[in-house]
Residue frames as a rotation matrix with the C-alpha (Angstrom) as fourth column:
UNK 1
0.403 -0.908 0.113 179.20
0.685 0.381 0.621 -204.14
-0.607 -0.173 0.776 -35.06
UNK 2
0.185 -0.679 -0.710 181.94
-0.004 -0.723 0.691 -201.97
-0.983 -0.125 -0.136 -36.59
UNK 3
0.969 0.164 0.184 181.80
-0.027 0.812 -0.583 -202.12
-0.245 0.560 0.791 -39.92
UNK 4
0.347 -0.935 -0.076 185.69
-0.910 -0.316 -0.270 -200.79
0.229 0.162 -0.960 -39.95
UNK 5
-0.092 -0.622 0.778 186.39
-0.878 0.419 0.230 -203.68
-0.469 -0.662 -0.585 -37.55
UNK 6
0.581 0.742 0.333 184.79
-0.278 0.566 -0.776 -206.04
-0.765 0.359 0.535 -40.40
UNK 7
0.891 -0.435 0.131 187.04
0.093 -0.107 -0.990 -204.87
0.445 0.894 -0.055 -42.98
UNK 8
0.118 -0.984 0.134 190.01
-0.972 -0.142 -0.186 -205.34
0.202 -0.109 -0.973 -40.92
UNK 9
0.155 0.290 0.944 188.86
-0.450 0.872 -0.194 -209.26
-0.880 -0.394 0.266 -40.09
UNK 10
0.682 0.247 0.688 188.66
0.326 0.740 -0.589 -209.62
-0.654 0.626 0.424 -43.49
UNK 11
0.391 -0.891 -0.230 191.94
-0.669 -0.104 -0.736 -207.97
0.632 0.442 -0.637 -44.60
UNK 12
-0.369 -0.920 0.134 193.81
-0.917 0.336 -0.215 -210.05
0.152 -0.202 -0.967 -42.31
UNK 13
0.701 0.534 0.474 191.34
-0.180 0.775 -0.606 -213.19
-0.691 0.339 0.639 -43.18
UNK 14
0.982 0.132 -0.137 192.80
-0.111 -0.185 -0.976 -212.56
-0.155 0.974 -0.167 -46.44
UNK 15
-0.036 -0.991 -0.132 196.24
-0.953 0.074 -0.294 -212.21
0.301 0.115 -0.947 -45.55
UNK 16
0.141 0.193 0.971 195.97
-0.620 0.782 -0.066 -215.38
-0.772 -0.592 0.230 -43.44
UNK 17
0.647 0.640 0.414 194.59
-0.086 0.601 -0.794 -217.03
-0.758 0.478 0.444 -46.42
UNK 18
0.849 -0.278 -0.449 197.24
-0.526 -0.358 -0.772 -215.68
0.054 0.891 -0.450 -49.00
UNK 19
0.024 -0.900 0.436 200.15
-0.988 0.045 0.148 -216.57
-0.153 -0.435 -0.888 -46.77
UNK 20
-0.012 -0.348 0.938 199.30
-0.561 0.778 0.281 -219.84
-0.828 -0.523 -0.205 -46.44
UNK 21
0.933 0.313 -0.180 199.25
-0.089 -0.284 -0.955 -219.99
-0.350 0.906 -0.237 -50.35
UNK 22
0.209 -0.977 -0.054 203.01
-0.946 -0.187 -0.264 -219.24
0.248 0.106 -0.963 -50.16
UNK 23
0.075 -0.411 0.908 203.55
-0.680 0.645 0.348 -222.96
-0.729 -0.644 -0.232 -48.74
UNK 24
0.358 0.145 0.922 202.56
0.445 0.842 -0.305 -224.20
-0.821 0.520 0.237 -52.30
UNK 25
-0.277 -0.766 0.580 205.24
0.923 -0.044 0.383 -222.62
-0.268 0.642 0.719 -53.84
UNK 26
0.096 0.174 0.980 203.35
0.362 -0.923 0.128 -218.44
0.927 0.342 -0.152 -54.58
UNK 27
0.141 -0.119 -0.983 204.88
0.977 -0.146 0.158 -216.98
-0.162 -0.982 0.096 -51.52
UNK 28
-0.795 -0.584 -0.164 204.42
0.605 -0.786 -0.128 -213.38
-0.054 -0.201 0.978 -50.93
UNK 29
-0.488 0.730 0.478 200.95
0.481 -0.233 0.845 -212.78
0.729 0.642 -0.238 -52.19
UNK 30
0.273 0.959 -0.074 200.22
0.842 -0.201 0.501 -211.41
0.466 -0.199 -0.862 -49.22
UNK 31
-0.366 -0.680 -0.636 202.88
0.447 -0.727 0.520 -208.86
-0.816 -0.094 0.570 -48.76
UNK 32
-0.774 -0.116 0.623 201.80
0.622 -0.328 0.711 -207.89
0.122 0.937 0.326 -51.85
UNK 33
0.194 0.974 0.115 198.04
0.675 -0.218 0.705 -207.67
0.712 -0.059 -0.700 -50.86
UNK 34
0.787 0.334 -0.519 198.98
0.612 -0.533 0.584 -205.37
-0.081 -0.777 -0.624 -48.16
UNK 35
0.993 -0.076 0.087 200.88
-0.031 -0.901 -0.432 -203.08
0.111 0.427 -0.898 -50.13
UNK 36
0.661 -0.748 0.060 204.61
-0.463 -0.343 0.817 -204.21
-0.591 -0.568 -0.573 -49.40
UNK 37
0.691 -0.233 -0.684 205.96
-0.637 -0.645 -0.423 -204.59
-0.343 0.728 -0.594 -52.75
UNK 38
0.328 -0.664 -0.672 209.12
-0.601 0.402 -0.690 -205.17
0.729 0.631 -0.267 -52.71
UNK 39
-0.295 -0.068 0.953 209.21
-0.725 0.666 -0.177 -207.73
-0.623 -0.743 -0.246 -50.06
UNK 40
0.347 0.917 0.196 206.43
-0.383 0.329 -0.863 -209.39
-0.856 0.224 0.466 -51.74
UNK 41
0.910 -0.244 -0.335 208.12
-0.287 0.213 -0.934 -209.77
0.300 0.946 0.123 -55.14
UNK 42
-0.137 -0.923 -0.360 211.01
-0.785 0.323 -0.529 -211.14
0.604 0.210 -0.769 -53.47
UNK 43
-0.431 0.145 0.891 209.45
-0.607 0.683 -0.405 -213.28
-0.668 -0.715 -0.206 -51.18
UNK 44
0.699 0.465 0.543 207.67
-0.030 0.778 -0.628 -214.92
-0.714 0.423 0.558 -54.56
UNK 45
0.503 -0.385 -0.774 210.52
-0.630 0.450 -0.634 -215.29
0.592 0.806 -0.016 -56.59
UNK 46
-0.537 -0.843 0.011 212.84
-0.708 0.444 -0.549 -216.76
0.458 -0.303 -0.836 -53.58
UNK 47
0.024 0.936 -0.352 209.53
0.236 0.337 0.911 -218.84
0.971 -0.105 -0.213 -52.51
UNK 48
0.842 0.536 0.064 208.84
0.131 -0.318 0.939 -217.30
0.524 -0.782 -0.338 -49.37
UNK 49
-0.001 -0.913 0.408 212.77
-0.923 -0.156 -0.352 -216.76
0.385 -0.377 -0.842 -48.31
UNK 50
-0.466 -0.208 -0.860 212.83
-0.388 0.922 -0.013 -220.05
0.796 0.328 -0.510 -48.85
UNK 51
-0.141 0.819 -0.556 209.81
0.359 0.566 0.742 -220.59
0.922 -0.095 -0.374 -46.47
UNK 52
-0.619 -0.447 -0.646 211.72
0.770 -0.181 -0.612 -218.99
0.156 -0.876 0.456 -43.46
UNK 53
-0.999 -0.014 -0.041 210.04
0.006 -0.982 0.190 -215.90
-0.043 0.189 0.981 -44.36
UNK 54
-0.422 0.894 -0.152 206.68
-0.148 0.097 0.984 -217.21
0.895 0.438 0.091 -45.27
UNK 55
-0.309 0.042 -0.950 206.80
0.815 0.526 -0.242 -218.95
0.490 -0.849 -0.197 -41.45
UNK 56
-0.660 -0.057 -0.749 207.70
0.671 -0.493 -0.554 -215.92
-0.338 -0.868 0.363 -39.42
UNK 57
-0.876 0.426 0.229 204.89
-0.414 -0.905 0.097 -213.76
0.248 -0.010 0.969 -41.02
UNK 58
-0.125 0.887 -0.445 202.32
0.444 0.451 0.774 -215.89
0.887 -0.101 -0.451 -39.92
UNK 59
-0.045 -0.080 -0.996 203.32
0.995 -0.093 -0.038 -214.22
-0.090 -0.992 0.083 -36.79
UNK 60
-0.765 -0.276 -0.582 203.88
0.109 -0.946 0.306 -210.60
-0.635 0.171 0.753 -38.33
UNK 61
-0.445 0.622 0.644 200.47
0.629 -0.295 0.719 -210.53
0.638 0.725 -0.260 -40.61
UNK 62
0.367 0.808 -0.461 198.41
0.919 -0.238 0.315 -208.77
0.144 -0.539 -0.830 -37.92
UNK 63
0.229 -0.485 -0.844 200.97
0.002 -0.867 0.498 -205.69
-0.973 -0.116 -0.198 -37.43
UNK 64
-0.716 -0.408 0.566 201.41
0.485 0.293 0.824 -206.08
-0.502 0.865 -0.012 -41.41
UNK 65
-0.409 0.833 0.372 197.71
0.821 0.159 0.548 -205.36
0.398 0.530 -0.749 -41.80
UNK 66
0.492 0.187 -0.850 197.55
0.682 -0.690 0.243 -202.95
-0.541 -0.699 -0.467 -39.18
UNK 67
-0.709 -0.520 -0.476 200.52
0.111 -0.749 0.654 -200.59
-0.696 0.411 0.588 -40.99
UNK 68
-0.595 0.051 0.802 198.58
0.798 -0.082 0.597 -201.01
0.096 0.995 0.008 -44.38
UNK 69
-0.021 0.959 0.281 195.53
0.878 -0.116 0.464 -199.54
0.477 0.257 -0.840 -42.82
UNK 70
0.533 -0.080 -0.843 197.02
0.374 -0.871 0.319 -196.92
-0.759 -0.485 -0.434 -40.88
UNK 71
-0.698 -0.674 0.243 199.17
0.311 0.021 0.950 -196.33
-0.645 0.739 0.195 -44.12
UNK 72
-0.453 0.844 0.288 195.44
0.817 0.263 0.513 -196.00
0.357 0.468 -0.808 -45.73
UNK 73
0.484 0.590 -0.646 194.25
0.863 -0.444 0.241 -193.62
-0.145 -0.674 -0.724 -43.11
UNK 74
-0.284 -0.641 -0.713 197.30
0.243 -0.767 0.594 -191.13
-0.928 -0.004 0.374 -44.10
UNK 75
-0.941 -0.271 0.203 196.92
0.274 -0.256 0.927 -190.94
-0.199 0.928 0.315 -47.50
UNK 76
-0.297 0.950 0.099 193.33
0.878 0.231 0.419 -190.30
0.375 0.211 -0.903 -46.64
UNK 77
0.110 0.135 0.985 193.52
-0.342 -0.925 0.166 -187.70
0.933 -0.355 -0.056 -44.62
UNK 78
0.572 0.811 0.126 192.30
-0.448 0.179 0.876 -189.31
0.687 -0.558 0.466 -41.62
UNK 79
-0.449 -0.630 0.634 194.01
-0.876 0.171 -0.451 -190.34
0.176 -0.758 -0.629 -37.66
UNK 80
-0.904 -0.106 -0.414 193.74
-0.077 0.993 -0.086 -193.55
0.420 -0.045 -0.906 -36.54
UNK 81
-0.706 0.700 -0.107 191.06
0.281 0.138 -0.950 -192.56
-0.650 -0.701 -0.294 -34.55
UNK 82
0.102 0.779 0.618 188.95
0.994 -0.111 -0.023 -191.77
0.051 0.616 -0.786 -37.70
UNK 83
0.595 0.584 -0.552 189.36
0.417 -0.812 -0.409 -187.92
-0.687 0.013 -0.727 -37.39
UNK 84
0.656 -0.504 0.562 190.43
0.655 0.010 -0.756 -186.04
0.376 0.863 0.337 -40.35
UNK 85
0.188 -0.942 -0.277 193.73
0.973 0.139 0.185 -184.64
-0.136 -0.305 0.943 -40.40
UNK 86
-0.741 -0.295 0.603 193.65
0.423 -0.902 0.079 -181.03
0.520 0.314 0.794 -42.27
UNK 87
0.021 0.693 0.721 191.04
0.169 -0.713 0.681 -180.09
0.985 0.108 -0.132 -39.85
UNK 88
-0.230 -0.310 0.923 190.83
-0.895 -0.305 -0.326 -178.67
0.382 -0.901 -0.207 -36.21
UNK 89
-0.639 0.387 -0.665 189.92
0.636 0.752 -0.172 -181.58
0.434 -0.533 -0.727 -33.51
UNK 90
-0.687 0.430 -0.586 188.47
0.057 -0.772 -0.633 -178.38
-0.724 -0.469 0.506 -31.54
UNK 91
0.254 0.539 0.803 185.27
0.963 -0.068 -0.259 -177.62
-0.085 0.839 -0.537 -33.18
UNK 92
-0.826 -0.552 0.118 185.85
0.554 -0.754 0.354 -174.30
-0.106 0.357 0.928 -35.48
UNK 93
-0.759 0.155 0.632 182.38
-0.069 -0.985 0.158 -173.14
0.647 0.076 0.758 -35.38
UNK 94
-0.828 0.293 -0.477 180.03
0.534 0.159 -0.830 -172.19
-0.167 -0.943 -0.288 -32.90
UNK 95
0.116 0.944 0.309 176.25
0.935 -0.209 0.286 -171.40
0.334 0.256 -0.907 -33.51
UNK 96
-0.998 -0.044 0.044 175.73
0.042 -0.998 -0.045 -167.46
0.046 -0.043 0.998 -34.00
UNK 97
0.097 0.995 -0.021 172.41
0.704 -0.084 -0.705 -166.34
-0.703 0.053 -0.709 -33.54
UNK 98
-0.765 0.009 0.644 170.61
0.643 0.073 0.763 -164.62
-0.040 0.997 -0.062 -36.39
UNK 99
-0.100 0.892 0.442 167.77
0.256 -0.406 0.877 -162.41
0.961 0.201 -0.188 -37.42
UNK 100
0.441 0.896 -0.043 165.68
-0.004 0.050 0.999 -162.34
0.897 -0.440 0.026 -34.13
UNK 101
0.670 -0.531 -0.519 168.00
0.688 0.707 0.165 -164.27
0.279 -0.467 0.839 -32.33
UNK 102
-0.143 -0.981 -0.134 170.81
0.926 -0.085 -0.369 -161.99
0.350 -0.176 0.920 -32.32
UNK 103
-0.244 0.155 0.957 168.55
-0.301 -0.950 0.077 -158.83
0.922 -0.270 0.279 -31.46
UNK 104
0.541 0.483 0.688 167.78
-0.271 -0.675 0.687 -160.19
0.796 -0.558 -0.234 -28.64
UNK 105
0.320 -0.800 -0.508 171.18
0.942 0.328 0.076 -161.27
0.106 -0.503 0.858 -27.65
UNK 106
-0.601 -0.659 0.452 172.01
0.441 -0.745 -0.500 -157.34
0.667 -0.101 0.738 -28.07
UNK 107
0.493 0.703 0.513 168.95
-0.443 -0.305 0.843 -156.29
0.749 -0.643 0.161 -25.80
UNK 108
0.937 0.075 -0.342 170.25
0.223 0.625 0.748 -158.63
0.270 -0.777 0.568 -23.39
UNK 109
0.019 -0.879 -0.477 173.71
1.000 0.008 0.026 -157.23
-0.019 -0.478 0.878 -23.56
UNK 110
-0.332 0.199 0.922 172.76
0.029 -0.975 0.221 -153.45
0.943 0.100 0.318 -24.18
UNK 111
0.818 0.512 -0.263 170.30
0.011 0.443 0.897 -154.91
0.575 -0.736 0.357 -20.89
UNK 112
0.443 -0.532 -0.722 173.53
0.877 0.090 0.472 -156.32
-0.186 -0.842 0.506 -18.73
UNK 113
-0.257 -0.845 0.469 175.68
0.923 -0.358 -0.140 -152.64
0.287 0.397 0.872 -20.14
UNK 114
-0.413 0.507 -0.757 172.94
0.310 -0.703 -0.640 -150.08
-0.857 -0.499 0.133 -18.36
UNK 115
0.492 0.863 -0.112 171.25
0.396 -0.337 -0.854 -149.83
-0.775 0.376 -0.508 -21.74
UNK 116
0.777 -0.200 -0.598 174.04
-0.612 -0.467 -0.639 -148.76
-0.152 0.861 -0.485 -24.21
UNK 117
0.479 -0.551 0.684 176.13
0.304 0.835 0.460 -150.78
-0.824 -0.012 0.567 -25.89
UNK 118
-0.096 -0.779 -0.620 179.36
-0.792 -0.318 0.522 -150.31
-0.603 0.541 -0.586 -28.93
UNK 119
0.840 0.335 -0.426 179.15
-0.492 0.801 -0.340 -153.05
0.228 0.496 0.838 -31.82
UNK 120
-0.491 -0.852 -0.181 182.39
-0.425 0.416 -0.804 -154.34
0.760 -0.318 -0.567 -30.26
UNK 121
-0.769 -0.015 0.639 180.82
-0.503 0.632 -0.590 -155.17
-0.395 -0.775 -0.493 -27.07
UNK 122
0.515 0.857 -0.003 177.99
-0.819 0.491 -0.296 -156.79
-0.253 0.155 0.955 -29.40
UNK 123
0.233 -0.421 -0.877 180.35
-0.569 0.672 -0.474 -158.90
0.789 0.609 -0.083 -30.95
UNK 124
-0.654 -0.580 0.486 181.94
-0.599 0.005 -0.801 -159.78
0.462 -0.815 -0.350 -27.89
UNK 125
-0.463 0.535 0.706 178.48
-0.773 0.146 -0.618 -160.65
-0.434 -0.832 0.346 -26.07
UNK 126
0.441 0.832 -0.336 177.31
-0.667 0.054 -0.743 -162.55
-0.600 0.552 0.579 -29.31
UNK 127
-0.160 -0.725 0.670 179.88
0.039 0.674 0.738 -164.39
-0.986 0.144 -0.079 -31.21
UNK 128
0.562 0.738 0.375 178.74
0.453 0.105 -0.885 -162.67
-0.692 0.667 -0.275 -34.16
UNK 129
-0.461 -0.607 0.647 180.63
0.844 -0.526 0.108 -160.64
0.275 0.596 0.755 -36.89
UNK 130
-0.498 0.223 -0.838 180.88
0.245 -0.891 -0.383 -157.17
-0.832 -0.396 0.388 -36.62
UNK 131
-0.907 0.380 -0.178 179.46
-0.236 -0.110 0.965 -156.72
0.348 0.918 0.190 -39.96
UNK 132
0.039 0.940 -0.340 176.14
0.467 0.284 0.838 -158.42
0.883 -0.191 -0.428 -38.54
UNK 133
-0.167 0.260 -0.951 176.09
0.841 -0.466 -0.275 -156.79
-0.515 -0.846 -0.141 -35.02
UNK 134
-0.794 -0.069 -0.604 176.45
0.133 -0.989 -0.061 -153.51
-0.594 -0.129 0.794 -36.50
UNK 135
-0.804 0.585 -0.111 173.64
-0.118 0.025 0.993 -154.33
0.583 0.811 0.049 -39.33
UNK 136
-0.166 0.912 -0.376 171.37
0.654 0.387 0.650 -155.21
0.738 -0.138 -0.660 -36.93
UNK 137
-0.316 0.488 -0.814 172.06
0.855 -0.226 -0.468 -152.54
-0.412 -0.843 -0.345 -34.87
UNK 138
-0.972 -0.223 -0.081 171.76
0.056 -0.546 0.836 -150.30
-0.230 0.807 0.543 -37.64
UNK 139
-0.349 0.922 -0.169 168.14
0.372 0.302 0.878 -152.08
0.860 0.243 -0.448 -38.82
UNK 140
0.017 0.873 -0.487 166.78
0.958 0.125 0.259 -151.46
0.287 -0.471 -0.834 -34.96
UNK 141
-0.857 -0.176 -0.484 168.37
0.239 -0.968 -0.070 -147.45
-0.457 -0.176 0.872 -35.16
UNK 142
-0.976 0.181 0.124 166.28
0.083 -0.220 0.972 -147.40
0.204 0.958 0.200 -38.31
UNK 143
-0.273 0.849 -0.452 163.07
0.553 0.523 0.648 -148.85
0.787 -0.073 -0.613 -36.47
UNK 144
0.102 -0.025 0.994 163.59
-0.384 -0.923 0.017 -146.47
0.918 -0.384 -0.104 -33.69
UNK 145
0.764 0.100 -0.637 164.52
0.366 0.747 0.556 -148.77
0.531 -0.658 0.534 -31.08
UNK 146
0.083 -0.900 -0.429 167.95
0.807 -0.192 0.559 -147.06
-0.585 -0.392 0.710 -30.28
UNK 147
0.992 -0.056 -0.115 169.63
-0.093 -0.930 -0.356 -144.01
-0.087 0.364 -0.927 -30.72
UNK 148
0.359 -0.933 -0.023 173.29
0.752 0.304 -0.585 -143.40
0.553 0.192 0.811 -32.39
UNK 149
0.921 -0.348 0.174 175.64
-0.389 -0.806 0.446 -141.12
-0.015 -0.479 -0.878 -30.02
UNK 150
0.122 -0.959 -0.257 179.27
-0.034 0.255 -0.966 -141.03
0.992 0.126 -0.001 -29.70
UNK 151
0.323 -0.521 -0.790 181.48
0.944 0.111 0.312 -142.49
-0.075 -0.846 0.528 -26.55
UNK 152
0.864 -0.314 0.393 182.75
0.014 -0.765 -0.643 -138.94
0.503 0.562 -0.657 -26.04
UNK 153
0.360 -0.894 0.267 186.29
-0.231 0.192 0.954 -140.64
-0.904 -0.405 -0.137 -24.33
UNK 154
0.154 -0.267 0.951 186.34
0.229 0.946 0.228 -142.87
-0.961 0.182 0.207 -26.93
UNK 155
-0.507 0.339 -0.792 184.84
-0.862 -0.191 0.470 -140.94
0.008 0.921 0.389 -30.05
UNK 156
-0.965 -0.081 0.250 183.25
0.001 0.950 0.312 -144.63
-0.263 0.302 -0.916 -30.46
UNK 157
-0.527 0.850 0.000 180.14
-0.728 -0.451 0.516 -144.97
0.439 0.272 0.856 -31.84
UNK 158
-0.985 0.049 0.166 177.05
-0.127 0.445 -0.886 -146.20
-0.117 -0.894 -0.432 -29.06
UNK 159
-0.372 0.926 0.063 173.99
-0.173 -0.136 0.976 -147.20
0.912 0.352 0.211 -29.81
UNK 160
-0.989 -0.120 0.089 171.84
-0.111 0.200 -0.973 -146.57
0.099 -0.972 -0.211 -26.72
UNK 161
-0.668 0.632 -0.393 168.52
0.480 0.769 0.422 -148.28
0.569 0.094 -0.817 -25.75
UNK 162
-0.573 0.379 0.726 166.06
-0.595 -0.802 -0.051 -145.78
0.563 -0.461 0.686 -24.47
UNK 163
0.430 0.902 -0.040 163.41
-0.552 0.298 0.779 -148.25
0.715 -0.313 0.625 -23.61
UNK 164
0.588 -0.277 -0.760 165.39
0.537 0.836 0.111 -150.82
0.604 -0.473 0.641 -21.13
């Protein structure tokens, strides 16, 4: 079971329980318990608006209990539906590959490009920073896996994959 839905049973247990308190003369105690002040302090000095009041929330505790807790959920951050508020709903990131991982996502797009590829289209093919596409293609220039050449439309710089 929920344990959310627990702890709303037993806030409006509670109110339930307070309200009917108010009939022996401490009316409001459960306006109070559910954060509505000043009602609450005028419903116990005037003893429940002179019971009228104390009556008709027996009907109005359940939307009473409901505001507090969605009242609760703002000041938390958080939507009714439990997600938090200062953050996307969309997730914001998305698994990059790494080390290994991301060389041989650039083989594979150097692979679909006829064998040369720009650290733009790595990024592109990878979801990686350019900072890491170019490092790693940098690390497999170094290893001799690729050669650097310029685009000579572009001027860009191409790192091209002899072996593939």
């Amino acid at each position: 079971m929920n344990p959310e839905n627990n702890q709303h049973k037993d806030r409006l247990l509670v109110s339930y329980i307070l309200c009917a308190v108010g009939f022996f003369g401490l009316g409001g105690l459960h306006r109070l318990y559910n954060g509505k002040i000043g009602t609450g302090l005028l419903w116990l000095c005037t003893f429940g608006l002179f019971y009228i009041g104390q009556t008709v929330d027996l009907l109005l505790i359940p939307g009473i209990v409901d505001e507090y807790e969605h009242n609760l959920r703002l000041k938390a951050g958080v939507s009714p539906f439990g997600v938090p508020l200062n953050q996307a709903v969309v997730a914001s990131q998305v698994h990059r590959p790494t080390g290994n991982q991301l060389m041989i996502k650039l083989i594979e797009a150097a692979e679909s490009k006829g064998g040369i590829l720009t650290v733009t289209q790595g990024v592109k093919f990878t979801g990686s920073s350019f900072a890491e596409v170019e490092a790693t293609l940098n690390e497999m220039y170094k290893s001799g896996y690729v050669k650097i050449d310029n685009d000579p439309n572009t001027g860009a710089v191409t790192y091209h994959f002899h072996e593939l």
